[in-house]
N, C-alpha and C positions, 0 to 999 in steps of 0.2 A: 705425899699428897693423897690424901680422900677424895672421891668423887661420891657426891649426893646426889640422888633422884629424886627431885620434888616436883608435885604435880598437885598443882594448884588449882580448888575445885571447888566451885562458889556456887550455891542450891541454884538462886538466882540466876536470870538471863534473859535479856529485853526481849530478843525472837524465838526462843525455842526455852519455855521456864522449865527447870526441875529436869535440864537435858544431860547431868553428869547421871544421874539414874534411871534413866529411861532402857525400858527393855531391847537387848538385840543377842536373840537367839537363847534368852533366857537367861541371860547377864546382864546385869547392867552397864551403861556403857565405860562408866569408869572401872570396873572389871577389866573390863578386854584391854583399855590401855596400860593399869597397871601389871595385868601379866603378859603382855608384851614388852614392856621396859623392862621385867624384870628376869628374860631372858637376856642381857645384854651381858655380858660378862664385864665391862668397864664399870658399873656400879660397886660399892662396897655399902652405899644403902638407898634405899627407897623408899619412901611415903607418900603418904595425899597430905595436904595442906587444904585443912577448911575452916568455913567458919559454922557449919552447920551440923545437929546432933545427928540429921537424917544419914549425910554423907559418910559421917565418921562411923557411927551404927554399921554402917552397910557394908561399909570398908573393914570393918573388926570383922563382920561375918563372914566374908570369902577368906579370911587371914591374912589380910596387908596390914601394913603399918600405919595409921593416924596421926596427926597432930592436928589440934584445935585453934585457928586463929582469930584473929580481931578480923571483926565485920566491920571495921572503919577503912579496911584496906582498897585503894582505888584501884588495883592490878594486881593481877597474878605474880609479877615481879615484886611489887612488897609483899605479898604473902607468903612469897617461899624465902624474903630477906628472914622473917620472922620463923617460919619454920628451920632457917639453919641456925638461929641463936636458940631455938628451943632444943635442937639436936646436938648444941655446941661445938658446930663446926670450927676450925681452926681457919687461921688470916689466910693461907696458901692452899687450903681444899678448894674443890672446885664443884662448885653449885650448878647442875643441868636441869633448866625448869623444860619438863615438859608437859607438852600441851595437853589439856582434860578432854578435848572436843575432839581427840584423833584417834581411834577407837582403832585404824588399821595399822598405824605408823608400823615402818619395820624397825627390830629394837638396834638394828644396825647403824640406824641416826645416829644413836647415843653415841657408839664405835668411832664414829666418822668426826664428830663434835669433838671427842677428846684429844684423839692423835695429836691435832698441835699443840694443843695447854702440854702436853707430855714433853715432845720437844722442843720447845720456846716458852721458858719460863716469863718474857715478857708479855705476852700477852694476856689481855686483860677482858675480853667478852668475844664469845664466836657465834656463828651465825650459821644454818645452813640453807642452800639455795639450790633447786631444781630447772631445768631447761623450760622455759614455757611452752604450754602445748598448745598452740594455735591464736587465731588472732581472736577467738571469744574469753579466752583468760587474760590475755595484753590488754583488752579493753576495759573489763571487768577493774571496778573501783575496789571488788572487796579481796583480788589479789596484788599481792604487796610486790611489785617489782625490783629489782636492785640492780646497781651499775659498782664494778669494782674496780679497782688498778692494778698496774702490772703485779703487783705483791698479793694479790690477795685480801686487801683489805676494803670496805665496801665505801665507796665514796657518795653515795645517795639510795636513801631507799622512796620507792612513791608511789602514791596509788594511782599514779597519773603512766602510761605509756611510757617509757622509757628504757633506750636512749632513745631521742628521735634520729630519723634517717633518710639523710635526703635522697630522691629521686637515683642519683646517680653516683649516691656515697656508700663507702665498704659497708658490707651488711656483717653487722656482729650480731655474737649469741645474742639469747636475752633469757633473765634469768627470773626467778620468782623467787620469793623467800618462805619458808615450809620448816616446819617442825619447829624441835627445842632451842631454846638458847643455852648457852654455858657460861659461869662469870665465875673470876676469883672473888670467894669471899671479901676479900677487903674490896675489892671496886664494887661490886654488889650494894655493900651497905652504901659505899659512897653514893653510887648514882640514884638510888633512892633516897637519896637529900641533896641531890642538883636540881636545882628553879627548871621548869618544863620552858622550853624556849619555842619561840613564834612558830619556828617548823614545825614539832612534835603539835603543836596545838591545831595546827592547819588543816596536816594531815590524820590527827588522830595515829601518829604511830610513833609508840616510847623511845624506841631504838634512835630514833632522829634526835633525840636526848644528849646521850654520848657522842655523836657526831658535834652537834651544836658546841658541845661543850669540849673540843677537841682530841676527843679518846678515840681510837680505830677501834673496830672490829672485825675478825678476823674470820672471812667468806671460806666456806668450804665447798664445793661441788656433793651433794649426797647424789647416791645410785640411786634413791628409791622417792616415787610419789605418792602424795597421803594426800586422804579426802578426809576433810573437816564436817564437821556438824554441826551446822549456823541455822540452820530451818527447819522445817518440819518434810519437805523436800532431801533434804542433804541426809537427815537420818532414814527415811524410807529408802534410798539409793544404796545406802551403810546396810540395812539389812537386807536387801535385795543381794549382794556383794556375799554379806556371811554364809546366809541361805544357800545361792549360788555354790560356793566351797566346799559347802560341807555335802553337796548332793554329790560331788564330784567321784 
Protein backbone atom coordinates (compact mmCIF):
# COMPACT_ATOMS: atom_id res chain seq x y z
CA UNK A 1 0.00 0.00 0.00
CA UNK A 2 0.90 3.59 -1.09
CA UNK A 3 -0.04 6.43 0.79
CA UNK A 4 -0.91 9.87 -1.35
CA UNK A 5 -0.81 13.40 -0.27
CA UNK A 6 -3.17 15.33 -2.04
CA UNK A 7 -4.25 18.85 -1.33
CA UNK A 8 -6.69 20.11 -3.18
CA UNK A 9 -6.39 23.76 -4.12
CA UNK A 10 -9.01 25.80 -6.02
CA UNK A 11 -7.90 29.74 -6.95
CA UNK A 12 -11.55 30.56 -6.09
CA UNK A 13 -13.32 31.07 -2.77
CA UNK A 14 -16.68 32.65 -1.93
CA UNK A 15 -15.08 34.51 1.55
CA UNK A 16 -11.71 34.81 1.33
CA UNK A 17 -10.78 34.84 -2.95
CA UNK A 18 -7.29 33.79 -4.13
CA UNK A 19 -6.67 32.68 -0.24
CA UNK A 20 -4.56 29.34 -1.28
CA UNK A 21 -1.88 32.27 -2.22
CA UNK A 22 -2.22 34.75 -0.07
CA UNK A 23 1.07 35.95 1.74
CA UNK A 24 1.97 34.65 5.56
CA UNK A 25 5.36 35.53 6.48
CA UNK A 26 6.42 35.65 2.93
CA UNK A 27 4.99 32.35 1.66
CA UNK A 28 2.11 31.72 0.47
CA UNK A 29 -0.30 30.05 2.28
CA UNK A 30 -0.35 26.81 0.22
CA UNK A 31 3.51 26.66 0.87
CA UNK A 32 3.44 26.48 4.63
CA UNK A 33 0.74 23.52 4.20
CA UNK A 34 2.59 21.77 1.74
CA UNK A 35 5.87 21.74 3.62
CA UNK A 36 4.26 20.85 6.61
CA UNK A 37 2.58 17.61 5.08
CA UNK A 38 5.56 16.86 3.67
CA UNK A 39 7.40 16.43 6.73
CA UNK A 40 5.10 13.50 7.77
CA UNK A 41 7.11 10.47 7.17
CA UNK A 42 3.70 8.16 6.30
CA UNK A 43 3.71 9.86 2.87
CA UNK A 44 5.34 8.18 -0.23
CA UNK A 45 3.94 11.15 -2.20
CA UNK A 46 2.56 14.50 -2.29
CA UNK A 47 1.03 17.05 -4.56
CA UNK A 48 -1.56 20.00 -4.96
CA UNK A 49 -4.46 19.28 -6.95
CA UNK A 50 -5.64 22.46 -8.99
CA UNK A 51 -7.36 23.67 -11.47
CA UNK A 52 -5.53 26.86 -11.77
CA UNK A 53 -2.27 28.04 -13.92
CA UNK A 54 -1.65 30.64 -10.99
CA UNK A 55 -1.65 27.79 -8.25
CA UNK A 56 0.26 25.35 -10.11
CA UNK A 57 2.97 28.13 -11.29
CA UNK A 58 3.46 28.83 -7.73
CA UNK A 59 3.60 25.35 -6.53
CA UNK A 60 6.52 24.53 -9.31
CA UNK A 61 8.32 27.53 -7.87
CA UNK A 62 9.00 26.62 -4.19
CA UNK A 63 9.53 22.75 -5.70
CA UNK A 64 6.36 20.77 -4.81
CA UNK A 65 4.61 18.61 -7.11
CA UNK A 66 1.54 19.76 -9.27
CA UNK A 67 -1.14 18.20 -10.96
CA UNK A 68 -3.74 20.06 -13.20
CA UNK A 69 -7.53 19.32 -12.76
CA UNK A 70 -10.87 19.87 -14.21
CA UNK A 71 -12.58 23.19 -13.00
CA UNK A 72 -15.96 21.25 -13.18
CA UNK A 73 -15.04 19.75 -9.95
CA UNK A 74 -17.70 20.34 -7.07
CA UNK A 75 -15.11 19.31 -4.06
CA UNK A 76 -11.97 19.01 -3.14
CA UNK A 77 -12.91 15.10 -2.73
CA UNK A 78 -13.43 14.82 -6.54
CA UNK A 79 -10.33 16.64 -7.30
CA UNK A 80 -8.03 14.70 -5.47
CA UNK A 81 -10.30 11.30 -6.91
CA UNK A 82 -8.86 12.88 -10.30
CA UNK A 83 -5.49 13.62 -9.11
CA UNK A 84 -4.88 9.81 -7.96
CA UNK A 85 -5.91 8.46 -11.49
CA UNK A 86 -3.60 11.04 -12.97
CA UNK A 87 -0.71 9.70 -10.37
CA UNK A 88 -2.04 6.22 -11.12
CA UNK A 89 -2.78 5.10 -7.80
CA UNK A 90 -3.40 1.46 -7.24
CA UNK A 91 -7.33 -0.11 -5.94
CA UNK A 92 -5.44 -0.54 -2.23
CA UNK A 93 -3.27 2.90 -1.88
CA UNK A 94 -4.54 5.12 0.35
CA UNK A 95 -5.55 8.67 -0.67
CA UNK A 96 -5.09 11.47 2.41
CA UNK A 97 -6.80 14.68 1.19
CA UNK A 98 -5.51 17.34 2.94
CA UNK A 99 -6.98 20.45 3.75
CA UNK A 100 -5.41 23.79 1.42
CA UNK A 101 -6.85 26.29 4.21
CA UNK A 102 -4.65 24.81 7.15
CA UNK A 103 -1.47 26.50 6.92
CA UNK A 104 -0.56 25.33 10.66
CA UNK A 105 -1.89 21.69 10.76
CA UNK A 106 0.82 19.44 12.56
CA UNK A 107 2.09 16.86 9.71
CA UNK A 108 1.48 14.47 12.73
CA UNK A 109 -2.36 14.38 11.33
CA UNK A 110 -1.27 12.44 8.58
CA UNK A 111 0.61 9.92 11.13
CA UNK A 112 -2.53 9.55 13.18
CA UNK A 113 -5.05 9.15 9.97
CA UNK A 114 -3.03 6.19 8.70
CA UNK A 115 -2.19 3.91 11.70
CA UNK A 116 -5.64 2.07 11.26
CA UNK A 117 -5.77 1.73 7.28
CA UNK A 118 -2.17 -0.13 8.31
CA UNK A 119 -3.74 -2.43 10.60
CA UNK A 120 -7.31 -3.12 9.40
CA UNK A 121 -7.26 -3.66 5.94
CA UNK A 122 -11.25 -3.32 6.09
CA UNK A 123 -11.58 -0.11 6.48
CA UNK A 124 -12.53 2.10 3.95
CA UNK A 125 -12.47 6.18 4.84
CA UNK A 126 -11.04 7.86 8.24
CA UNK A 127 -11.69 10.79 9.88
CA UNK A 128 -9.92 12.84 12.54
CA UNK A 129 -11.50 14.68 15.51
CA UNK A 130 -10.41 17.16 18.18
CA UNK A 131 -11.94 17.82 21.80
CA UNK A 132 -14.06 21.03 21.54
CA UNK A 133 -12.87 23.99 23.02
CA UNK A 134 -15.54 25.76 24.81
CA UNK A 135 -19.07 26.33 24.34
CA UNK A 136 -18.23 29.42 21.36
CA UNK A 137 -17.11 26.34 19.03
CA UNK A 138 -20.27 23.93 20.18
CA UNK A 139 -22.22 26.63 18.99
CA UNK A 140 -20.60 27.83 16.14
CA UNK A 141 -22.35 26.40 12.68
CA UNK A 142 -19.10 26.61 10.86
CA UNK A 143 -17.57 23.75 13.21
CA UNK A 144 -18.37 20.33 12.32
CA UNK A 145 -19.18 18.29 15.39
CA UNK A 146 -19.32 14.48 15.63
CA UNK A 147 -20.80 11.69 17.76
CA UNK A 148 -18.97 8.15 17.53
CA UNK A 149 -19.63 4.51 18.95
CA UNK A 150 -17.99 2.16 21.05
CA UNK A 151 -15.69 1.07 18.05
CA UNK A 152 -14.75 4.06 16.85
CA UNK A 153 -16.59 4.74 14.03
CA UNK A 154 -18.58 8.07 13.67
CA UNK A 155 -22.26 7.64 13.85
CA UNK A 156 -23.35 11.48 12.91
CA UNK A 157 -21.57 14.35 11.94
CA UNK A 158 -23.53 18.20 12.44
CA UNK A 159 -23.18 21.55 12.38
CA UNK A 160 -25.80 21.52 14.91
CA UNK A 161 -24.53 21.03 18.84
CA UNK A 162 -24.16 17.61 19.44
CA UNK A 163 -24.97 15.18 21.44
CA UNK A 164 -27.43 17.05 23.46
CA UNK A 165 -27.45 16.73 27.23
CA UNK A 166 -29.84 16.74 29.49
CA UNK A 167 -29.88 18.66 32.79
CA UNK A 168 -29.07 15.82 34.83
CA UNK A 169 -27.69 13.26 32.14
CA UNK A 170 -23.88 11.82 31.87
CA UNK A 171 -21.90 14.51 30.50
CA UNK A 172 -19.74 12.97 27.50
CA UNK A 173 -16.81 14.37 25.51
CA UNK A 174 -17.52 16.17 22.53
CA UNK A 175 -15.59 16.13 19.68
CA UNK A 176 -15.12 18.34 16.47
CA UNK A 177 -13.89 17.17 13.19
CA UNK A 178 -10.50 18.94 11.99
CA UNK A 179 -8.12 18.18 9.40
CA UNK A 180 -7.44 15.53 6.38
CA UNK A 181 -9.52 12.66 5.34
CA UNK A 182 -8.03 9.36 4.16
CA UNK A 183 -10.03 6.77 1.67
CA UNK A 184 -9.00 3.58 -0.08
CA UNK A 185 -8.75 4.38 -3.58
CA UNK A 186 -11.37 2.07 -4.66
CA UNK A 187 -14.10 3.56 -2.12
CA UNK A 188 -12.88 7.07 -3.22
CA UNK A 189 -13.81 6.67 -6.79
CA UNK A 190 -16.98 4.97 -5.44
CA UNK A 191 -18.22 7.67 -3.24
CA UNK A 192 -17.73 10.18 -5.73
CA UNK A 193 -20.53 8.64 -7.86
CA UNK A 194 -23.05 8.00 -4.81
CA UNK A 195 -26.44 10.27 -5.35
CA UNK A 196 -25.79 13.14 -2.28
CA UNK A 197 -28.65 12.28 0.08
CA UNK A 198 -31.07 14.71 1.97
CA UNK A 199 -28.59 14.90 4.98
CA UNK A 200 -25.20 15.81 3.07
CA UNK A 201 -27.53 18.44 1.31
CA UNK A 202 -29.03 19.95 4.58
CA UNK A 203 -26.17 20.16 6.13
CA UNK A 204 -23.67 21.07 3.43
CA UNK A 205 -21.38 18.27 4.67
CA UNK A 206 -19.97 15.38 2.18
CA UNK A 207 -18.94 12.90 4.72
CA UNK A 208 -22.81 12.52 5.66
CA UNK A 209 -22.58 10.95 2.13
CA UNK A 210 -21.15 7.59 3.24
CA UNK A 211 -22.93 7.46 6.40
CA UNK A 212 -26.38 7.94 4.29
CA UNK A 213 -25.18 5.35 2.13
CA UNK A 214 -24.23 2.79 4.84
CA UNK A 215 -20.15 2.92 4.90
CA UNK A 216 -18.48 3.70 8.37
CA UNK A 217 -15.88 5.82 8.94
CA UNK A 218 -13.33 5.30 10.99
CA UNK A 219 -12.79 8.29 14.02
CA UNK A 220 -9.60 8.84 15.34
CA UNK A 221 -8.68 11.16 18.33
CA UNK A 222 -5.75 13.59 16.89
CA UNK A 223 -3.20 15.40 19.65
CA UNK A 224 -3.12 18.35 17.77
CA UNK A 225 -5.49 21.56 16.89
CA UNK A 226 -5.44 23.50 13.53
CA UNK A 227 -6.95 27.00 12.65
CA UNK A 228 -8.43 27.18 9.22
CA UNK A 229 -8.60 30.14 6.98
CA UNK A 230 -12.23 31.00 5.91
CA UNK A 231 -12.01 34.97 6.36
CA UNK A 232 -10.01 37.67 6.06
CA UNK A 233 -10.27 37.57 10.12
CA UNK A 234 -8.98 33.72 10.24
CA UNK A 235 -5.87 34.61 8.05
CA UNK A 236 -4.74 37.86 10.00
CA UNK A 237 -5.00 35.48 13.36
CA UNK A 238 -2.62 32.76 11.01
CA UNK A 239 -0.21 35.44 10.61
CA UNK A 240 -0.27 36.96 13.97
CA UNK A 241 0.43 33.06 15.11
CA UNK A 242 3.59 32.74 12.41
CA UNK A 243 4.81 36.22 13.33
CA UNK A 244 4.46 35.38 16.89
CA UNK A 245 6.97 31.92 16.33
CA UNK A 246 9.26 33.12 14.60
CA UNK A 247 9.95 36.26 17.20
CA UNK A 248 10.31 33.56 19.78
Amino acid sequence: MKVFGIIPARYGSTRLPAKVLADIAGKPLIQHVYERARRSPALDRLVVATDDDRVFQRVRSFGGEAVKTSPAHPSGTDRAAEAARILEAKERDLIVNIQADQPLFESGMIDEIVAPFREDPGIEMGALVYPLQGKEEFLNPSVVKVVMDQQGFALYFSRSPIPFVQADGAKPRFFKHIGPYAYRLAFLREFTHLPRGVLEKSESLEQLRALEHGRRIRIVETRFDSQEVDTPEDLEKVRALVQGAAER
